[in-house]
C-alpha positions as CSV (number, residue, x, y, z in Angstrom):
1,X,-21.8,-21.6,5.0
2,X,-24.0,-18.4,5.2
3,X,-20.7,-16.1,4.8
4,X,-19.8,-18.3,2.1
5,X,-23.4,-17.4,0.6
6,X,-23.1,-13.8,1.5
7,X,-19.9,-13.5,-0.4
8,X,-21.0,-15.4,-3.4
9,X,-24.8,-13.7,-3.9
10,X,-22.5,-10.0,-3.4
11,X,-19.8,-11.3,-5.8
12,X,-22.8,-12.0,-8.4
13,X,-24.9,-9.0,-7.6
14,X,-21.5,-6.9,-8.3
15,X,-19.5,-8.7,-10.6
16,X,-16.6,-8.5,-8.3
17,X,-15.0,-12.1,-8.2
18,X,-13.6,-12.4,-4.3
19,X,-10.2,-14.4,-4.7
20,X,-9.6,-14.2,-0.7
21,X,-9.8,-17.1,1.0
22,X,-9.9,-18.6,4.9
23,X,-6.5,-20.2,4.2
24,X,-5.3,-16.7,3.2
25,X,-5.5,-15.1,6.2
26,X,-2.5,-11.9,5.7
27,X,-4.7,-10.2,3.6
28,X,-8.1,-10.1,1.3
29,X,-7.8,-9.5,-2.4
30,X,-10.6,-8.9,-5.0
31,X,-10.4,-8.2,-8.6
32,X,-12.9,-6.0,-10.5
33,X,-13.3,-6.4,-14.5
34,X,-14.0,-3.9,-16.4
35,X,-16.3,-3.7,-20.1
36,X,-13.1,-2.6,-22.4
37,X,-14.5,0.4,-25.4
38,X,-16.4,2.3,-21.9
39,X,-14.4,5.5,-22.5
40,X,-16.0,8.7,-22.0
41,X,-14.4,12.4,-23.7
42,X,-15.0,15.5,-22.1
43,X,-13.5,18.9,-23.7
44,X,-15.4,20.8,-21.4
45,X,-13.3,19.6,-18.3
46,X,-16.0,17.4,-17.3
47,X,-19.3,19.6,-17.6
48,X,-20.2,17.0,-20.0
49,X,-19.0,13.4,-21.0
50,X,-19.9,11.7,-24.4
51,X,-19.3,8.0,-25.7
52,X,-15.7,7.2,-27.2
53,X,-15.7,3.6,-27.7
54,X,-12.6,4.1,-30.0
55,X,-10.0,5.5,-27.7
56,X,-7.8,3.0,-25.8
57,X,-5.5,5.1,-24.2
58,X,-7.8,5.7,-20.7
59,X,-9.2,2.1,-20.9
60,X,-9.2,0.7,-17.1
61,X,-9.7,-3.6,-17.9
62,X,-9.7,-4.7,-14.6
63,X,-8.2,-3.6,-10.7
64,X,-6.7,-5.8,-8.1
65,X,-6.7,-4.5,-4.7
66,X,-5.3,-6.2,-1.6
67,X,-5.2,-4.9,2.2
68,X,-3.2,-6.4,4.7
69,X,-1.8,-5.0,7.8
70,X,0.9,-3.2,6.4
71,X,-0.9,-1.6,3.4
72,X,-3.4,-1.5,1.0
73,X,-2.4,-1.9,-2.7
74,X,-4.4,-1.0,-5.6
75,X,-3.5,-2.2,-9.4
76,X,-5.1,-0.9,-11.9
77,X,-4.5,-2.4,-15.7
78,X,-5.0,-0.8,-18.6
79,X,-5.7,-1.8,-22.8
80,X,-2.6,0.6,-23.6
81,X,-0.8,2.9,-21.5
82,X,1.6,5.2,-23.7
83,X,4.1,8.6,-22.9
84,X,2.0,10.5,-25.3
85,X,-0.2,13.8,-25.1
86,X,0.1,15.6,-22.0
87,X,-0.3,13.2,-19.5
88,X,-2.5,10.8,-17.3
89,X,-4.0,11.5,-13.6
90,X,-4.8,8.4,-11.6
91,X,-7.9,9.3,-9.0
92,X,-8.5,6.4,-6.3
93,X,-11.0,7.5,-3.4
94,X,-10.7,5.7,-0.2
95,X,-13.3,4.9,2.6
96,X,-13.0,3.3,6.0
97,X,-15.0,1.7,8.7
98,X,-14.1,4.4,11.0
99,X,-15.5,7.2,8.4
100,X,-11.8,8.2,7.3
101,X,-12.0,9.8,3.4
102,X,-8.8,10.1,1.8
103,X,-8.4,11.1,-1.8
104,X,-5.1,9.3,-3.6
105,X,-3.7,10.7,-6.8
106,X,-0.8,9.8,-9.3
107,X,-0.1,12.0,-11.9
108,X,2.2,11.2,-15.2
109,X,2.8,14.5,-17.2
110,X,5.3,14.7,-20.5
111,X,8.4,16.1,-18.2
112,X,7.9,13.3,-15.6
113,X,6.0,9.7,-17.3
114,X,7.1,7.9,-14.0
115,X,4.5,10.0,-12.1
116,X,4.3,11.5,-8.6
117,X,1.6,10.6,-6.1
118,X,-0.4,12.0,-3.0
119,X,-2.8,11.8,-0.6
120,X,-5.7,14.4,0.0
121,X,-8.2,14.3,3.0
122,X,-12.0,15.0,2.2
123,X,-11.1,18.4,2.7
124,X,-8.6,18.7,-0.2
125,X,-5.8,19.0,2.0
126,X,-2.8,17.1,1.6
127,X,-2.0,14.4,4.3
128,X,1.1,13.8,5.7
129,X,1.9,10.4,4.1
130,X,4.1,8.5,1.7
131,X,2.6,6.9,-0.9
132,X,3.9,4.5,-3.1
133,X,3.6,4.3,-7.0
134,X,4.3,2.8,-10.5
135,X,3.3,2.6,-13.4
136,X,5.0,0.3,-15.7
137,X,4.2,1.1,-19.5
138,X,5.5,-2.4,-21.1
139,X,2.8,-4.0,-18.5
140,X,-0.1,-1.6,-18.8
141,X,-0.2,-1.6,-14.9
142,X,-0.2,1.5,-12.4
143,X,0.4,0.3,-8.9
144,X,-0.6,2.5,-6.1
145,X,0.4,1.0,-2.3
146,X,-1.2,3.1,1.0
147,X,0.1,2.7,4.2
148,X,-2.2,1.1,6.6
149,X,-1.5,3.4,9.2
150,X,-1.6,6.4,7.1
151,X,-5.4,5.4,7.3
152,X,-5.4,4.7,10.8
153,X,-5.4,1.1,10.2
154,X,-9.2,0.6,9.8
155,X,-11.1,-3.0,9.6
156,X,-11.8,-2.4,6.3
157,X,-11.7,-0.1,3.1
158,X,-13.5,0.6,0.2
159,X,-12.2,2.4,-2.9
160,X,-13.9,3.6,-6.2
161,X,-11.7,4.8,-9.0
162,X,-11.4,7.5,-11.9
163,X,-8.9,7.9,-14.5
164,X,-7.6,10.1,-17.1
165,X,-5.7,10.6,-20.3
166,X,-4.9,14.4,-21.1
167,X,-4.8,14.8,-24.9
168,X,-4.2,18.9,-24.6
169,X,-5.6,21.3,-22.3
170,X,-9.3,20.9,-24.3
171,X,-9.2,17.3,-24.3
172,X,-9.2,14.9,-22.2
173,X,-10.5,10.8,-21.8
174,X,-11.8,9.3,-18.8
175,X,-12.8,5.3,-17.4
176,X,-13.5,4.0,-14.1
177,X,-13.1,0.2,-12.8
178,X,-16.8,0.3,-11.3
179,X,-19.0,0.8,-14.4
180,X,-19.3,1.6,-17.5
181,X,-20.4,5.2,-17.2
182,X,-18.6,8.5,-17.5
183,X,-18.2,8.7,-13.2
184,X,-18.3,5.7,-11.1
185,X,-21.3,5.5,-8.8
186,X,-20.4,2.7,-6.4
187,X,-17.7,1.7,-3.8
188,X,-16.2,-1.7,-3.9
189,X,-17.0,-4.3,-1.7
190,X,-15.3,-4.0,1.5
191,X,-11.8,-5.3,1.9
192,X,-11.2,-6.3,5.6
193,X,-7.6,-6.1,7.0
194,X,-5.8,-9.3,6.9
């Protein structure tokens, strides 16, 4: 009963609705809403972020994540995700028990809309790992899968997000799943391996 407490005065504190459960033992999942309208512009390339409750096209709505021992997935939907202006960059950060920082990106640019993605270390180096992507436009969805052991399997992970829509060169439209600020400023709740 105290876990059960735990989970439920976090989940509250948070807004993070736990949808894990003892019966599910292969893996935790949480879901994390989002305020829709909490998009920030930047044409400064992000010295500074003002207000642009109009634009859609950057507009995280909520994030599903799940970790099991195989992988950790990471779905992020959107209010309306589009082939249009020069593209969209996808910016998860990852953090584990064992003090592992990875970086996972998944970029969408006008000569490839299907994207490409990749892991970074803390560093900014690349790391030696396939990661998974997609991003499907008719579902306002993009679907980014880690392998576990491509973060040395940990107990458990923690991810904050950023994401953004390049209108041109000077413009560009940014959310994140964890607040409705311009940068997120707090990691999820922990996901333990299932």
């Amino acid at each position: 009963m105290t876990r059960f407490r735990r989970a439920a005065t976090i989940a509250a504190a948070t807004s993070v609705v736990l949808l894990g459960s003892a019966a599910a033992a292969s893996a935790q999942t949480l879901s994390l809403r989002d305020a829709h309208h909490d998009v920030w512009k930047t044409t400064d390339a992000g010295q500074t972020f003002t207000a642009a409750p109009q634009a859609n096209r950057a507009d995280v709505t909520k994030v599903r994540a799940r970790y099991t021992r195989k992988n950790l997935v990471i779905t992020q939907h959107f209010t309306k995700l589009d082939k249009v202006g020069s593209g969209d960059v996808y910016t998860i950060a990852l953090r584990t028990n064992a003090h592992l920082r990875r970086l996972v990106f998944v970029q969408a640019v006008n000569v490839n809309w299907a994207g490409h993605a990749w892991m970074d270390n803390a560093r900014k180096k690349p790391v030696a790992c396939t990661v998974g992507e997609h991003i499907s436009y008719a579902r306002n969805t993009v679907r980014v899968s880690v392998p576990a052991t491509c973060l040395k399997s940990p107990r458990w992970v923690q991810f904050t997000a950023f994401d953004l829509h390049i209108v041109s060169s000077t413009l560009f439209y940014g959310d994140n799943p964890m607040n409705t600020q311009a940068e997120p400023k707090a990691w999820s709740p922990r996901l333990h391996k299932g």
